[in-house]
PyMOL Python script that loads the backbone (N, CA, C, O; Angstrom):
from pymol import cmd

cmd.read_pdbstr("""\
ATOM      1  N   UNK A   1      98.794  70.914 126.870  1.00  0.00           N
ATOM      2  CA  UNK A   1      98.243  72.237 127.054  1.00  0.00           C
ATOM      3  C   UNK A   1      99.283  73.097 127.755  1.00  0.00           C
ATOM      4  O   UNK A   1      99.972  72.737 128.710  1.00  0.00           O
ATOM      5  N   UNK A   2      99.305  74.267 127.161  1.00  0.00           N
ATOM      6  CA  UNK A   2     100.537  75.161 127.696  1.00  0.00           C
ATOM      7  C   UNK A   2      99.887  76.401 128.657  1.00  0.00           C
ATOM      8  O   UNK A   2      98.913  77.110 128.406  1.00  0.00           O
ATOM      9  N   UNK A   3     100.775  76.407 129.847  1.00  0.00           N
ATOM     10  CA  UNK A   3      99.841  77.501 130.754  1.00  0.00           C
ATOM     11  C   UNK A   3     100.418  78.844 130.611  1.00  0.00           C
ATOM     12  O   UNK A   3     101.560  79.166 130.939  1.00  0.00           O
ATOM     13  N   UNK A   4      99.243  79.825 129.932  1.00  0.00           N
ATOM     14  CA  UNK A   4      99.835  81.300 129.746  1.00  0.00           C
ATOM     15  C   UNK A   4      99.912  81.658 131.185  1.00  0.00           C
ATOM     16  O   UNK A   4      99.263  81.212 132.130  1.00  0.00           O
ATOM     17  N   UNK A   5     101.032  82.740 131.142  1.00  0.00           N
ATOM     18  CA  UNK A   5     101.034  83.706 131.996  1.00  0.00           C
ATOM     19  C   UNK A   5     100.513  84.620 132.117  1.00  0.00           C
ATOM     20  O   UNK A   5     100.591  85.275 131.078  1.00  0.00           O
ATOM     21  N   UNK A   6      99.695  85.337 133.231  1.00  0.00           N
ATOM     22  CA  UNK A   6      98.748  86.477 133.317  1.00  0.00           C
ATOM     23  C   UNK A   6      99.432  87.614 134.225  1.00  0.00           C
ATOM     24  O   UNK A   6      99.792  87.348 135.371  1.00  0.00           O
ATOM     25  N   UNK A   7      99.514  88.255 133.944  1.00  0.00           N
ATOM     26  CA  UNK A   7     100.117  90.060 133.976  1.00  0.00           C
ATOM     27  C   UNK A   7      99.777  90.578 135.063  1.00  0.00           C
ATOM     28  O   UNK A   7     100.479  91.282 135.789  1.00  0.00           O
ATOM     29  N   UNK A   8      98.022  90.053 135.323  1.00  0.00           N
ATOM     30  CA  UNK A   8      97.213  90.765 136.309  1.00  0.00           C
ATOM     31  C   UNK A   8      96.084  91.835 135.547  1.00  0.00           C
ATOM     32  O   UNK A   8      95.038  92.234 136.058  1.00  0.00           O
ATOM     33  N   UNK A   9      96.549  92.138 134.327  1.00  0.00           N
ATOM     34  CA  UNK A   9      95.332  93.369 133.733  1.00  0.00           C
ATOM     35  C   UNK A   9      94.465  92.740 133.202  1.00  0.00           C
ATOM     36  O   UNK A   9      94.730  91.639 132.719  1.00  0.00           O
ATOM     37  N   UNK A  10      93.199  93.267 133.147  1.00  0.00           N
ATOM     38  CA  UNK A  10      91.822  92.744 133.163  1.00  0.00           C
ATOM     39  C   UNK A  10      91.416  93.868 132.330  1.00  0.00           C
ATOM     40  O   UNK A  10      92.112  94.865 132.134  1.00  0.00           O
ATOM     41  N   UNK A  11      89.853  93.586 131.684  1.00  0.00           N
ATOM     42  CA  UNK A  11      89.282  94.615 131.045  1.00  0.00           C
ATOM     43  C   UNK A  11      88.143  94.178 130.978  1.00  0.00           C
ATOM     44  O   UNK A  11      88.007  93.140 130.329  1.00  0.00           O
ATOM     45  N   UNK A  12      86.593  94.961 131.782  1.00  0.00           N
ATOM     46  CA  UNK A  12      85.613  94.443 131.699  1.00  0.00           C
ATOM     47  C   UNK A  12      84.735  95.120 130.643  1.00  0.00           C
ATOM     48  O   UNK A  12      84.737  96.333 130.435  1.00  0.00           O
ATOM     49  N   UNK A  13      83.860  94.070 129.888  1.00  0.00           N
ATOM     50  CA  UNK A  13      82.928  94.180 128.930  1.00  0.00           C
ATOM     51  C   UNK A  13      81.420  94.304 129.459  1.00  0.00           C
ATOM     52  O   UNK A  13      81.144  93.368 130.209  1.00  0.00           O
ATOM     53  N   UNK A  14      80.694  94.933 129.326  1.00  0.00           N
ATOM     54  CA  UNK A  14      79.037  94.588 128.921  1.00  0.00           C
ATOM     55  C   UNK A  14      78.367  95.100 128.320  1.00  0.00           C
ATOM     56  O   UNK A  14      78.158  96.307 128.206  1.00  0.00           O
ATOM     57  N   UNK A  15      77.825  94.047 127.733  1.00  0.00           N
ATOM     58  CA  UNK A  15      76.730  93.702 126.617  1.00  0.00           C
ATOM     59  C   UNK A  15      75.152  95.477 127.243  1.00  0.00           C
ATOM     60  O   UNK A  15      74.375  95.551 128.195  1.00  0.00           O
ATOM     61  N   UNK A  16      75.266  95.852 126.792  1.00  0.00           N
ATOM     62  CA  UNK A  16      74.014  97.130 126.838  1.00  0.00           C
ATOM     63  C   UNK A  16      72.727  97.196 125.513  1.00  0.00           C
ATOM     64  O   UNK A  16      71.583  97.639 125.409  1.00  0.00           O
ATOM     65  N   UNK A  17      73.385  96.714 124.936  1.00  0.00           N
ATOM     66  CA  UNK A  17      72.337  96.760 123.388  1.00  0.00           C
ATOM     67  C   UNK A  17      71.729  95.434 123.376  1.00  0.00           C
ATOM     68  O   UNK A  17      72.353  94.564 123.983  1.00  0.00           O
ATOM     69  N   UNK A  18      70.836  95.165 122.909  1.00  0.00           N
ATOM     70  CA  UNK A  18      70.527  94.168 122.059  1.00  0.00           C
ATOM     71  C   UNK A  18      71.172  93.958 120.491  1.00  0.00           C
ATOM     72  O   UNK A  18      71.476  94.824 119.671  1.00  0.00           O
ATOM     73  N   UNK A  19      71.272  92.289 120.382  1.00  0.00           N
ATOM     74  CA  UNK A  19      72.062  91.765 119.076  1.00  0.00           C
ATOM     75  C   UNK A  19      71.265  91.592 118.240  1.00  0.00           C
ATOM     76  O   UNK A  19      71.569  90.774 117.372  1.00  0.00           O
ATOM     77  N   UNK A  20      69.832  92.326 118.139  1.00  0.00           N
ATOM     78  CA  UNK A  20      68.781  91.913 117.046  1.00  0.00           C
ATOM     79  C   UNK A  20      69.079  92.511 115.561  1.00  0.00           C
ATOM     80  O   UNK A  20      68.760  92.005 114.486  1.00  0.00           O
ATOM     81  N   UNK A  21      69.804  93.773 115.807  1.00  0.00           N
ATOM     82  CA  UNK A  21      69.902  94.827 114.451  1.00  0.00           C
ATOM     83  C   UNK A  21      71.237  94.451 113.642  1.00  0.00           C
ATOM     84  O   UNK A  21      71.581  94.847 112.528  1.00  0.00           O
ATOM     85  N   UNK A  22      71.988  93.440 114.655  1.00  0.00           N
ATOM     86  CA  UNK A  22      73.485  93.697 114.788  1.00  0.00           C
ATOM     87  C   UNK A  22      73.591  92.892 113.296  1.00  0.00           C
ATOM     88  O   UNK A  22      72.683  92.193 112.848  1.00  0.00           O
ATOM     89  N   UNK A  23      75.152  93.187 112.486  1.00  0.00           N
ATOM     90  CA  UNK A  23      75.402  92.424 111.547  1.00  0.00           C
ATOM     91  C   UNK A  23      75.567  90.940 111.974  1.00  0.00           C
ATOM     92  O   UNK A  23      74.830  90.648 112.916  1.00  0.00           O
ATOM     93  N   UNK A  24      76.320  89.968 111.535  1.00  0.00           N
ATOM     94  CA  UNK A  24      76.681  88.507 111.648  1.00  0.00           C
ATOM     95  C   UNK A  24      77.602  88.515 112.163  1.00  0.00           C
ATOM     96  O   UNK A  24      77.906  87.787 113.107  1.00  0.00           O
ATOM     97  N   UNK A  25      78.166  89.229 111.727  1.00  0.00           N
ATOM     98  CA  UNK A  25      79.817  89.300 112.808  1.00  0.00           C
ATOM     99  C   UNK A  25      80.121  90.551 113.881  1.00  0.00           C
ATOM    100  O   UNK A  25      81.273  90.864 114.182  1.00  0.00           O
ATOM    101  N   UNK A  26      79.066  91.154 114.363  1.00  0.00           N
ATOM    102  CA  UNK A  26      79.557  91.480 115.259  1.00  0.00           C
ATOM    103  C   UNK A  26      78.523  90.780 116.260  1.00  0.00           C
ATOM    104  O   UNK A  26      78.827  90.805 117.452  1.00  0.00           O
ATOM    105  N   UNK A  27      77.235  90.110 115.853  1.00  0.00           N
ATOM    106  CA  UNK A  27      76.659  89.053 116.540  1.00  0.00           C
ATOM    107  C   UNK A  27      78.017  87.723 116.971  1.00  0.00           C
ATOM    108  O   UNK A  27      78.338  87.560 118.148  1.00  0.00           O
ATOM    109  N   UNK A  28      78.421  87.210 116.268  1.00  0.00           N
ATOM    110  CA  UNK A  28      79.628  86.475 116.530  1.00  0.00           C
ATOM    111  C   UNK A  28      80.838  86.753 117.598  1.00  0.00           C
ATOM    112  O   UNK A  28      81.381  86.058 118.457  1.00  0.00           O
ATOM    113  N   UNK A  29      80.983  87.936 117.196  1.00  0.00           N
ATOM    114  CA  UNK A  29      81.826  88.312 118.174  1.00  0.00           C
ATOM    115  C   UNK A  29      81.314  88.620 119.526  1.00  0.00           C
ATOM    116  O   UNK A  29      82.048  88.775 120.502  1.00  0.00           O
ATOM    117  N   UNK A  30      79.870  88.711 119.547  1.00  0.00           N
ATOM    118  CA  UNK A  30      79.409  89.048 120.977  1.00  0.00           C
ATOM    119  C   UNK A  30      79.183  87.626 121.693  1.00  0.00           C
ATOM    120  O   UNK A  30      79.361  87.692 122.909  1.00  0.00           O
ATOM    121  N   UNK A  31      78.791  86.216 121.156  1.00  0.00           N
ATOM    122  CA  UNK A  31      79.367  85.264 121.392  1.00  0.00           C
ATOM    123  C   UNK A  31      79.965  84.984 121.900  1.00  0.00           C
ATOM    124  O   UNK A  31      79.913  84.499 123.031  1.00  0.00           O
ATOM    125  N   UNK A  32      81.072  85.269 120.987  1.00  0.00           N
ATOM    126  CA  UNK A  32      82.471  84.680 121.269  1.00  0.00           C
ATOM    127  C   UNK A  32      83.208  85.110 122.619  1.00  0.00           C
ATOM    128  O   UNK A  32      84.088  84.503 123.228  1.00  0.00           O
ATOM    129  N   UNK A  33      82.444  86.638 122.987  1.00  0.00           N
ATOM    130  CA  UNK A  33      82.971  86.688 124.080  1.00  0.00           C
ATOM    131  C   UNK A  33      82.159  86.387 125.612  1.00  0.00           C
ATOM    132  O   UNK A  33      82.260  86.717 126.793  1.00  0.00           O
ATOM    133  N   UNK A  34      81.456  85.689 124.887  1.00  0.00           N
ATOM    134  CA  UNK A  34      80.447  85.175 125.877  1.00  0.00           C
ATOM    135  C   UNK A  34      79.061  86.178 126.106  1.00  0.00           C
ATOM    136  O   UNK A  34      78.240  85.794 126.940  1.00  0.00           O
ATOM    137  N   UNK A  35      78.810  87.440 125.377  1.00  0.00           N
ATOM    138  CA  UNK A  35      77.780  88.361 125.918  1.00  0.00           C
ATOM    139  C   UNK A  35      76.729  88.506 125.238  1.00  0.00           C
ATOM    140  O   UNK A  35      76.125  89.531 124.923  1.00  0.00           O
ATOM    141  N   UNK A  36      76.436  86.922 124.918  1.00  0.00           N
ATOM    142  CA  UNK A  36      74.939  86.493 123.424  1.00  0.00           C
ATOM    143  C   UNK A  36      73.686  86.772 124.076  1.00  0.00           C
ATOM    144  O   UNK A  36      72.617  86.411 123.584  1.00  0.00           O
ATOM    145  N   UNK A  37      73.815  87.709 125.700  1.00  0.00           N
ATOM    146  CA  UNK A  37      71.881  88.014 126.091  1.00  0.00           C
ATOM    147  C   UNK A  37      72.443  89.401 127.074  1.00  0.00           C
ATOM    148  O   UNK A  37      73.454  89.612 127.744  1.00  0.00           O
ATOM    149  N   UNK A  38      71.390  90.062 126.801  1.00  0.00           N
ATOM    150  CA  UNK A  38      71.502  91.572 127.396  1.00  0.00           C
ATOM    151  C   UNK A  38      71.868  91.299 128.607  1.00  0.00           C
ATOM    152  O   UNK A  38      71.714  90.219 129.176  1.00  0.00           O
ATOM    153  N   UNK A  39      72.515  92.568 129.171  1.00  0.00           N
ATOM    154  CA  UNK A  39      73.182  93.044 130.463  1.00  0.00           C
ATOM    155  C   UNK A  39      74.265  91.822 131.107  1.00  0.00           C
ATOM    156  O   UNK A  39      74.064  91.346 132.224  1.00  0.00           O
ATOM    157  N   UNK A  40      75.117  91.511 130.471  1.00  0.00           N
ATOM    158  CA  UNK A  40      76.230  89.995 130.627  1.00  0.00           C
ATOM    159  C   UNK A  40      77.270  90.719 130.775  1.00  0.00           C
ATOM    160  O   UNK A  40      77.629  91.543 129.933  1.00  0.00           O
ATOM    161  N   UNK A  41      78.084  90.413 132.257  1.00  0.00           N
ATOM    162  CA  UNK A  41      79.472  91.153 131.996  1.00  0.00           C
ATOM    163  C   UNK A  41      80.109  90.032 131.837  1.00  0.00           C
ATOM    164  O   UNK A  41      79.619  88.910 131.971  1.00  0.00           O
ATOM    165  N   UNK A  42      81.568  90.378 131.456  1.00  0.00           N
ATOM    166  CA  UNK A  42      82.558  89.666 131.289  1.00  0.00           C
ATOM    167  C   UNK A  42      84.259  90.164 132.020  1.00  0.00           C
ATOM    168  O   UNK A  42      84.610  91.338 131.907  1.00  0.00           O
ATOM    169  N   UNK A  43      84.863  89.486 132.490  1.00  0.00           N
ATOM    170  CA  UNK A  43      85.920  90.199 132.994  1.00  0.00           C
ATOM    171  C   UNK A  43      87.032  89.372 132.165  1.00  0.00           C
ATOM    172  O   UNK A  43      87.173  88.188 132.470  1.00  0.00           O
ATOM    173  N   UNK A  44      87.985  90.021 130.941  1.00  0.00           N
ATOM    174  CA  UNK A  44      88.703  89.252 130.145  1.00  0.00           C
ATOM    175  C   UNK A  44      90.296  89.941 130.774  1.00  0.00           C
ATOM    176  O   UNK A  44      90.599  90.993 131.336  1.00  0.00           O
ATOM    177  N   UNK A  45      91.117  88.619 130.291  1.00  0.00           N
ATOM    178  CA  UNK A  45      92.397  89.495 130.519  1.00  0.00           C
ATOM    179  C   UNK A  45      92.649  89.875 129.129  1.00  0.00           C
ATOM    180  O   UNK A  45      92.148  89.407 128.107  1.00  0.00           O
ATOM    181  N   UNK A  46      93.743  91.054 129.310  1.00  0.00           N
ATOM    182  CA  UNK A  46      94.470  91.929 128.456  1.00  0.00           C
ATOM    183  C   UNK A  46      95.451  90.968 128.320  1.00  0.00           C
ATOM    184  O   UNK A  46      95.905  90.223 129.189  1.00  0.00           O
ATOM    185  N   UNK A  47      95.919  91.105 126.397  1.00  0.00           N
ATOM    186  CA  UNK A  47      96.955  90.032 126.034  1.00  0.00           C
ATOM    187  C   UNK A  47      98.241  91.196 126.016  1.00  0.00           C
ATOM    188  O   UNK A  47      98.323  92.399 125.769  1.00  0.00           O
ATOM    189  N   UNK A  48      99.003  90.314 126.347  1.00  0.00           N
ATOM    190  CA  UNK A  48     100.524  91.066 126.295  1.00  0.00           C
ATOM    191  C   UNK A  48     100.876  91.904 125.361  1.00  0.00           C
ATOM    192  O   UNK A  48     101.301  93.045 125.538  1.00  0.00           O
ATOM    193  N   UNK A  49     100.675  91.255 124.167  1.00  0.00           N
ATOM    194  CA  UNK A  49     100.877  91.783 122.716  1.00  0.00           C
ATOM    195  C   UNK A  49      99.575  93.006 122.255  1.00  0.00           C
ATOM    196  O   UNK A  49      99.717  93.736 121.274  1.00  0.00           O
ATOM    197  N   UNK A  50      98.603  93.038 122.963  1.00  0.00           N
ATOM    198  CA  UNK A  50      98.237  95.113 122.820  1.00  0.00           C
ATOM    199  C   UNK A  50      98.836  95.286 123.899  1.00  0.00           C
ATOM    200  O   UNK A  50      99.753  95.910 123.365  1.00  0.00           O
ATOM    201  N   UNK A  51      99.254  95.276 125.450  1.00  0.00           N
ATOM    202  CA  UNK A  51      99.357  96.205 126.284  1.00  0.00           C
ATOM    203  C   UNK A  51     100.799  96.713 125.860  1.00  0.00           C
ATOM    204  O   UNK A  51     101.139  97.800 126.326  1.00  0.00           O
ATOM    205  N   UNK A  52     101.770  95.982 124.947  1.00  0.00           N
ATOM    206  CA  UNK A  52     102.757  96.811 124.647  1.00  0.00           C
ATOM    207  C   UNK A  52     102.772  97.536 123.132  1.00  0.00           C
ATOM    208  O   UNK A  52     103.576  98.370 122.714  1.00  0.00           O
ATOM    209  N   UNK A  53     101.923  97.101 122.630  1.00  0.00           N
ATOM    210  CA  UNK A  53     101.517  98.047 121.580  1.00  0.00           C
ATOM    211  C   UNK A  53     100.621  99.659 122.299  1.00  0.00           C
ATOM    212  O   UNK A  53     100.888 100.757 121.811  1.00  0.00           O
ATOM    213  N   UNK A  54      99.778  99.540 123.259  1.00  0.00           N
ATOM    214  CA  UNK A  54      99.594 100.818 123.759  1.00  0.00           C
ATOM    215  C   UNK A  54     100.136 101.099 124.483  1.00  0.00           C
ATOM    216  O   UNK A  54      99.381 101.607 125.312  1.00  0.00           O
ATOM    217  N   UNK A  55     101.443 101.135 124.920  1.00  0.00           N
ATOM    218  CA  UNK A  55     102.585 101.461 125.653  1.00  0.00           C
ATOM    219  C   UNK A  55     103.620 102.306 124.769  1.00  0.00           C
ATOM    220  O   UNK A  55     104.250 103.302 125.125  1.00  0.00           O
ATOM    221  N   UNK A  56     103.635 101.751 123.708  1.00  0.00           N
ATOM    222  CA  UNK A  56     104.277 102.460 122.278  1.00  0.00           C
ATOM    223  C   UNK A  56     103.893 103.128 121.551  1.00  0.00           C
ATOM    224  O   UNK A  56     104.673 103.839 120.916  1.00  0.00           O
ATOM    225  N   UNK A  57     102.208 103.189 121.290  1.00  0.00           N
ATOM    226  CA  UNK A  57     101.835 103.963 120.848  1.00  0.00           C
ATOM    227  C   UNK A  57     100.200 104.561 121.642  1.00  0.00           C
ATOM    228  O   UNK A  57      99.083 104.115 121.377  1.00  0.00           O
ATOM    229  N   UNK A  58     100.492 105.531 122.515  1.00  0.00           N
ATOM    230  CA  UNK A  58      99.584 105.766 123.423  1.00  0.00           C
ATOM    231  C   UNK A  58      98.139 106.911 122.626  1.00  0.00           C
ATOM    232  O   UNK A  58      98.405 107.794 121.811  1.00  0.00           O
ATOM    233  N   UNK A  59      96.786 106.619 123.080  1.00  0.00           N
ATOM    234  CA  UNK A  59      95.989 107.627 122.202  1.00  0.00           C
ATOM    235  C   UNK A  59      95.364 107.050 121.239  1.00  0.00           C
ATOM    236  O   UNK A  59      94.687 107.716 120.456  1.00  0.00           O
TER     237      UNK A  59
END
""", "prot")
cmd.dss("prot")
cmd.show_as("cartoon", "prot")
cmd.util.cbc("prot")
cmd.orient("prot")
């Protein structure tokens, strides 16, 4: 197992809707990021590879 390096930037998520109406995949993706029951935050880090893509292209 290889240990990433973390930057320090964070970006928090929460879940506000209910996933009842939602398609399959964006049910999945709410999953995936852990926020499968109302009002769930999440605190994820930011991957290297967008923070220098919005560094380059800002907006």
């Amino acid at each position: 197992m290889s240990a990433k390096k973390s930057d320090g930037k964070t970006v928090t998520v929460q879940q506000t809707g209910s996933p009842v109406r939602r398609e399959p995949s964006q049910r999945q993706t709410l999953i995936g990021l852990g926020l499968n029951k109302m009002r769930r935050t999440r605190t994820l880090e930011r991957l290297a590879r967008h923070s220098d893509e919005t560094e380059r292209n800002p907006g």
